[in-house]
LONULUM-254150 format. One record per residue (C-alpha): residue number from 1; x, y, z; residue in three letters. Coordinates in Angstrom, 1 decimal, always signed. Example, Ala and Ser with C-alpha at 12.3 -4.5 7.8 and 13.67 -1.06 7.14 Angstrom:
2
<site mimi="1" u="+12.3" v="-4.5" w="+7.8" dokol="ALA"/>
<site mimi="2" u="+13.7" v="-1.1" w="+7.1" dokol="SER"/>
END
This chain:
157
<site mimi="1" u="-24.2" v="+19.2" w="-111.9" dokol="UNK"/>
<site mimi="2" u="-25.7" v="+18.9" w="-115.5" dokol="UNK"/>
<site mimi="3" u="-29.0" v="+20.6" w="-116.9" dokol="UNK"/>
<site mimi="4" u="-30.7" v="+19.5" w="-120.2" dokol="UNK"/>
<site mimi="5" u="-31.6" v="+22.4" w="-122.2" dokol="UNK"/>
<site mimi="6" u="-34.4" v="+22.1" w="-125.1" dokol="UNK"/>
<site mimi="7" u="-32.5" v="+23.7" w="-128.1" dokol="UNK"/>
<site mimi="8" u="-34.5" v="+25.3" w="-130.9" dokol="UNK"/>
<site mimi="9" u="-33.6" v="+22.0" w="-133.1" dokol="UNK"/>
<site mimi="10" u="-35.4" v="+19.7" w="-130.4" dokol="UNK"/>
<site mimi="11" u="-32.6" v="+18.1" w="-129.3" dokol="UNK"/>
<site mimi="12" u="-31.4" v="+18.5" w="-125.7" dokol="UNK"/>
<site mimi="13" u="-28.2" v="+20.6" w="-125.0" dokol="UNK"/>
<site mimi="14" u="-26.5" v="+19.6" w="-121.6" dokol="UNK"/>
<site mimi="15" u="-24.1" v="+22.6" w="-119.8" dokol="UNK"/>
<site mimi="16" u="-23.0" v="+23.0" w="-116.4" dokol="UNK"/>
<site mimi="17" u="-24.5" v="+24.6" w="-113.8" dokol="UNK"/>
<site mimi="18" u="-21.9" v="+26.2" w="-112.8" dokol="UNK"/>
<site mimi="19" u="-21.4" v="+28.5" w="-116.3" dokol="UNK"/>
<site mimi="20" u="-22.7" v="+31.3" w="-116.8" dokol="UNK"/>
<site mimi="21" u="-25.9" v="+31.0" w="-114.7" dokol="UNK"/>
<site mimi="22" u="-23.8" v="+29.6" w="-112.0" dokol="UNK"/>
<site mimi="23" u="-24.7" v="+33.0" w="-109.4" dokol="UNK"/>
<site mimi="24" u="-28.3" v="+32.1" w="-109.8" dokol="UNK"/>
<site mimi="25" u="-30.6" v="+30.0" w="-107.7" dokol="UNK"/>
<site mimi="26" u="-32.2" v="+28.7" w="-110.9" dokol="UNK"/>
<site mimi="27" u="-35.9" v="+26.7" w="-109.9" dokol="UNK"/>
<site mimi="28" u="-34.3" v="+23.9" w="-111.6" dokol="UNK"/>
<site mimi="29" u="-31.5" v="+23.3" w="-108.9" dokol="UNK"/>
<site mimi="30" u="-31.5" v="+21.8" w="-105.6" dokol="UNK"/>
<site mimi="31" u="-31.7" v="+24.4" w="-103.0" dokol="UNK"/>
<site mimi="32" u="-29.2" v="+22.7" w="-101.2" dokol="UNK"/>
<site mimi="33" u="-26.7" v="+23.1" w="-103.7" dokol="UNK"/>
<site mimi="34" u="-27.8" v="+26.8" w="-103.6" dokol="UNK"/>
<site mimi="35" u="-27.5" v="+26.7" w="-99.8" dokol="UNK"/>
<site mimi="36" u="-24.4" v="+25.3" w="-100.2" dokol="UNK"/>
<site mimi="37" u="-23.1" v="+28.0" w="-102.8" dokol="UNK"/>
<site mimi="38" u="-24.4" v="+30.6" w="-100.6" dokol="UNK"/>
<site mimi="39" u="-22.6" v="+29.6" w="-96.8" dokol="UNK"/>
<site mimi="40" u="-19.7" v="+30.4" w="-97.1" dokol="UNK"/>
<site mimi="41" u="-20.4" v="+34.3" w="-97.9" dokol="UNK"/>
<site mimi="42" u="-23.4" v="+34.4" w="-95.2" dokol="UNK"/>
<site mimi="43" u="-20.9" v="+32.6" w="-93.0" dokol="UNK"/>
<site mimi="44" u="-18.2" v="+36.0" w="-94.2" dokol="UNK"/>
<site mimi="45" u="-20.2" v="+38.6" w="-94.0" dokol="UNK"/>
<site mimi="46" u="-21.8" v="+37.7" w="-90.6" dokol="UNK"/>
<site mimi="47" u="-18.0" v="+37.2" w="-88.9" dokol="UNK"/>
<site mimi="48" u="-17.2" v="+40.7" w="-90.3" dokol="UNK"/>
<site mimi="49" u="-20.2" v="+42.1" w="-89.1" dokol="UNK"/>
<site mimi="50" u="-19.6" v="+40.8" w="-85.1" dokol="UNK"/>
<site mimi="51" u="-15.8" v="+41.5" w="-85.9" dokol="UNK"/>
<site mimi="52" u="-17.0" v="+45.1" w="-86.6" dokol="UNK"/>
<site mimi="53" u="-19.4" v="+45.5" w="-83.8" dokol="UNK"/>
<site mimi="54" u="-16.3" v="+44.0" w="-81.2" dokol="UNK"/>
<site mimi="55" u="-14.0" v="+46.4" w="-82.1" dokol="UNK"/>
<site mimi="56" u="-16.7" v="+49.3" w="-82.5" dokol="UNK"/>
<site mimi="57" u="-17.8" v="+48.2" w="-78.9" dokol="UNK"/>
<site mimi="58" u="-14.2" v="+48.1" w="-77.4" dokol="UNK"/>
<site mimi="59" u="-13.5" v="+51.4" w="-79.3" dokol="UNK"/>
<site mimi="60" u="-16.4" v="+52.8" w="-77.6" dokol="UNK"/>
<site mimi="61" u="-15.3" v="+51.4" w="-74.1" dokol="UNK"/>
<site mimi="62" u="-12.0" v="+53.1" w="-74.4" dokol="UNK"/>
<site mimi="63" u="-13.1" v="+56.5" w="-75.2" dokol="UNK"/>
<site mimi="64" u="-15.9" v="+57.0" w="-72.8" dokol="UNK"/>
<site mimi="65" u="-13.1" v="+55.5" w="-70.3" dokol="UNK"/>
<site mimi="66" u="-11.0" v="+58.1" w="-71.5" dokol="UNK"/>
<site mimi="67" u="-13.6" v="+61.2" w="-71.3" dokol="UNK"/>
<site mimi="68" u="-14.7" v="+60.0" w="-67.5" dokol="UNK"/>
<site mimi="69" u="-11.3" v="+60.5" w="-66.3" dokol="UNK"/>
<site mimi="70" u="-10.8" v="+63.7" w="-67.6" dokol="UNK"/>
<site mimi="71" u="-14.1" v="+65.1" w="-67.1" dokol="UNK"/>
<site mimi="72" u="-14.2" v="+64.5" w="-63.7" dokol="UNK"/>
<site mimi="73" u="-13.0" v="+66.7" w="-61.4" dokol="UNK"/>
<site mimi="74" u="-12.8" v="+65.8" w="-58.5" dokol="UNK"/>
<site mimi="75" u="-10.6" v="+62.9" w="-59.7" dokol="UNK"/>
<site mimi="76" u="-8.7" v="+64.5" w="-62.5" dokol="UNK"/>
<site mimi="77" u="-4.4" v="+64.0" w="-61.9" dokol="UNK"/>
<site mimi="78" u="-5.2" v="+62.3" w="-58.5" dokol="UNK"/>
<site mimi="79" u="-2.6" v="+60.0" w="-59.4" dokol="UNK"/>
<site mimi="80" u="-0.4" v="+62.9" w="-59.8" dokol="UNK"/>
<site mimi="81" u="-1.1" v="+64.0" w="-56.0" dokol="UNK"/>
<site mimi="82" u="+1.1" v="+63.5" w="-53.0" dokol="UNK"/>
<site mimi="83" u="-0.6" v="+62.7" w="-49.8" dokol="UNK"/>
<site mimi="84" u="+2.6" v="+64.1" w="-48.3" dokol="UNK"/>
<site mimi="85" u="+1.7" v="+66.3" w="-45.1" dokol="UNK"/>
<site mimi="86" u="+5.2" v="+67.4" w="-44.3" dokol="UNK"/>
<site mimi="87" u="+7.3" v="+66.9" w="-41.6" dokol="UNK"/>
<site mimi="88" u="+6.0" v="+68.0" w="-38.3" dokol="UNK"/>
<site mimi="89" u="+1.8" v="+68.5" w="-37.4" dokol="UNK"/>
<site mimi="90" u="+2.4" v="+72.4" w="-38.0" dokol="UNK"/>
<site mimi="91" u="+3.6" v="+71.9" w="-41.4" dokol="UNK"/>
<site mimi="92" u="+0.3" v="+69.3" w="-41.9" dokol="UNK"/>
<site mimi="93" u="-2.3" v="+71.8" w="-41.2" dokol="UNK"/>
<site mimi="94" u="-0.5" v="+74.9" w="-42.7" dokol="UNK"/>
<site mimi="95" u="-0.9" v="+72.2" w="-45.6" dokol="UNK"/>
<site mimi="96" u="-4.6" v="+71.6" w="-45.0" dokol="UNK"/>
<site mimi="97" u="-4.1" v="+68.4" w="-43.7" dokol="UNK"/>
<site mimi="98" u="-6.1" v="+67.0" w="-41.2" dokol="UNK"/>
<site mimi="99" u="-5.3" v="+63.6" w="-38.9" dokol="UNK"/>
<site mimi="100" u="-7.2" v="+60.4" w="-39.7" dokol="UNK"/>
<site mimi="101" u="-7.4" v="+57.9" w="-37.4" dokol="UNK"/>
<site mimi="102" u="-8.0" v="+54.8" w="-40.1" dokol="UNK"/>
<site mimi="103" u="-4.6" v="+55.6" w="-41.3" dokol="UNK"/>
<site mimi="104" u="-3.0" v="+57.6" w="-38.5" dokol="UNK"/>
<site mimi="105" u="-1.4" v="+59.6" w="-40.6" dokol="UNK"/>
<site mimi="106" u="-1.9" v="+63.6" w="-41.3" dokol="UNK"/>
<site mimi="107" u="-3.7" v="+63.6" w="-44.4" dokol="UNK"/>
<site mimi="108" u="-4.5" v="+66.2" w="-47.5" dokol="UNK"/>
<site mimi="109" u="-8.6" v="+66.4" w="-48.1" dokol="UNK"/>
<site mimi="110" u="-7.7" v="+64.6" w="-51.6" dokol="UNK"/>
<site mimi="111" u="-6.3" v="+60.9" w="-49.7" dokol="UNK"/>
<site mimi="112" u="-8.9" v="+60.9" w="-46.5" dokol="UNK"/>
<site mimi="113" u="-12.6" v="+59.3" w="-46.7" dokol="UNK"/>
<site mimi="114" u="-14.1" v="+61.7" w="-44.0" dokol="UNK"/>
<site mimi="115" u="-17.4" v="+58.9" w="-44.0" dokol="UNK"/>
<site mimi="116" u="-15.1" v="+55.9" w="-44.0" dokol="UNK"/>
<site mimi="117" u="-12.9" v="+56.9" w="-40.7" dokol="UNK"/>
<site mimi="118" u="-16.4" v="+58.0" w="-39.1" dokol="UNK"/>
<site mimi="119" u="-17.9" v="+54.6" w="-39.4" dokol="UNK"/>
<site mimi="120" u="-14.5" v="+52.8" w="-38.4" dokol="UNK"/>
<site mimi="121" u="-14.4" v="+54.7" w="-35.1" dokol="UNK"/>
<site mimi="122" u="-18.0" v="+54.2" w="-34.5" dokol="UNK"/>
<site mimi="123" u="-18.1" v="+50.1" w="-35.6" dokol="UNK"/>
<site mimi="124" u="-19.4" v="+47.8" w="-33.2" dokol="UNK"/>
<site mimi="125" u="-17.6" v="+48.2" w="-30.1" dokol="UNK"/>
<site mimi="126" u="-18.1" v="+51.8" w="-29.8" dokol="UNK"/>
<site mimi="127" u="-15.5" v="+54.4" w="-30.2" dokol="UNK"/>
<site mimi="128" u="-12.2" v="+53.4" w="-29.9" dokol="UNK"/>
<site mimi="129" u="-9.9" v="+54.6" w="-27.1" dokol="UNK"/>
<site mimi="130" u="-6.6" v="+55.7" w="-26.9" dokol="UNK"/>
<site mimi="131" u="-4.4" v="+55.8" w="-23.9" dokol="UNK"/>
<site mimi="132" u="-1.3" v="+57.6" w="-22.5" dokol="UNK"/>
<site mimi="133" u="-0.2" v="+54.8" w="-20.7" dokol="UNK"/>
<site mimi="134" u="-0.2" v="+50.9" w="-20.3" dokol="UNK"/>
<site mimi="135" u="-2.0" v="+51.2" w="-17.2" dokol="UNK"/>
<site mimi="136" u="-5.2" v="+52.8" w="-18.9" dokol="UNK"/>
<site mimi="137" u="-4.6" v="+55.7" w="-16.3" dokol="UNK"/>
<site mimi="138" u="-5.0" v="+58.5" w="-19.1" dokol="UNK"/>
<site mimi="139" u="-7.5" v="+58.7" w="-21.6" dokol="UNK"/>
<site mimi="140" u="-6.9" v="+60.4" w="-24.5" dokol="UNK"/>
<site mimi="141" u="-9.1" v="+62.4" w="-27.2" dokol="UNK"/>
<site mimi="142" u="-8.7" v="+61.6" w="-31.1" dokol="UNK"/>
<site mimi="143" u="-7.1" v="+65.1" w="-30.9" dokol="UNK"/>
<site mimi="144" u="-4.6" v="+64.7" w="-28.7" dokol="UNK"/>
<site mimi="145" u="-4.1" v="+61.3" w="-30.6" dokol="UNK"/>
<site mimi="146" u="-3.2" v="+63.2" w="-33.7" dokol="UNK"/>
<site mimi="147" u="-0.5" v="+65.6" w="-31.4" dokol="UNK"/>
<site mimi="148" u="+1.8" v="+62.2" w="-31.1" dokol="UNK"/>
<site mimi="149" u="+4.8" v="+63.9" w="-30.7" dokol="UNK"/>
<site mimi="150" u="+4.4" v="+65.3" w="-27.5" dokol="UNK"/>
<site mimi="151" u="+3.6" v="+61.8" w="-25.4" dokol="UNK"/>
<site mimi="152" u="+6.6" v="+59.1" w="-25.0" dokol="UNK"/>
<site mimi="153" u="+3.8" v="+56.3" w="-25.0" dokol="UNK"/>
<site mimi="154" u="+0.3" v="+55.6" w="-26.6" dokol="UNK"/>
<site mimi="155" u="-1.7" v="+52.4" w="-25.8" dokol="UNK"/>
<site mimi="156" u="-4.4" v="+51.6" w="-28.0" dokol="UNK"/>
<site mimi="157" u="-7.4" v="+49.6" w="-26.8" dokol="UNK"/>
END
């Protein structure tokens, strides 16, 4: 685009706009040619400003991620832990291992939800029942339940 300039002769000098004065916003230009000028580095600056925030934000997630699992410690190497019990009920509660009935399996204090089992036992129907035999003759306790070795035959109900 071409301005006239007055010159100190009278006579109108023409130069570009985009010279020298071309970074300017000059009264005499359009303001959509300003606009126009202007995009692209409000349209730069605003996509590095979100691409900073994202990966300040993601950053953020992964360290606080990071501290939780180590800070907690109750959870802190539990992926680390065996639920191994050993290999008879003697060796399971010289362990500290306790049966649970929701997994029926001798279980460290680490791999059992105490407050889980208790509201499987007690859901709907009552407690459940366990049986020496198919008959339904003998009723057994969750104790005796988790001595399984010493009966041939368990019937669930």
């Amino acid at each position: 685009m071409w301005l006239g300039k007055l010159a100190k002769d009278g006579y109108l000098t023409r130069h570009s706009i985009d010279d020298e004065e071309s970074h300017f916003c000059t009264p005499l230009g359009r303001a959509s040619s300003c606009l126009q000028r202007r995009l692209p580095l409000v349209k730069d600056i605003l996509l590095a400003a979100l691409g900073f925030l994202g990966l300040s934000a993601l950053l953020l997630t992964l360290y606080l991620s990071s501290e939780a699992k180590t800070d907690n410690k109750d959870t802190r190497g539990l992926w680390r832990q065996s639920c191994y019990c050993g290999k008879s009920i003697a060796e399971a509660k010289t362990m500290g291992c306790k049966y649970d009935a929701l997994s029926s399996a001798w279980l460290p204090p680490h791999c059992r939800d105490d407050d889980l089992t208790a509201e499987f036992l007690a859901h709907e129907d009552g407690p459940w029942e366990y049986w020496a035999d198919q008959a339904h003759t003998k009723l057994l306790t969750l104790e005796e339940v988790s001595s399984l070795g010493t009966y041939s035959f368990l019937a669930g109900n």
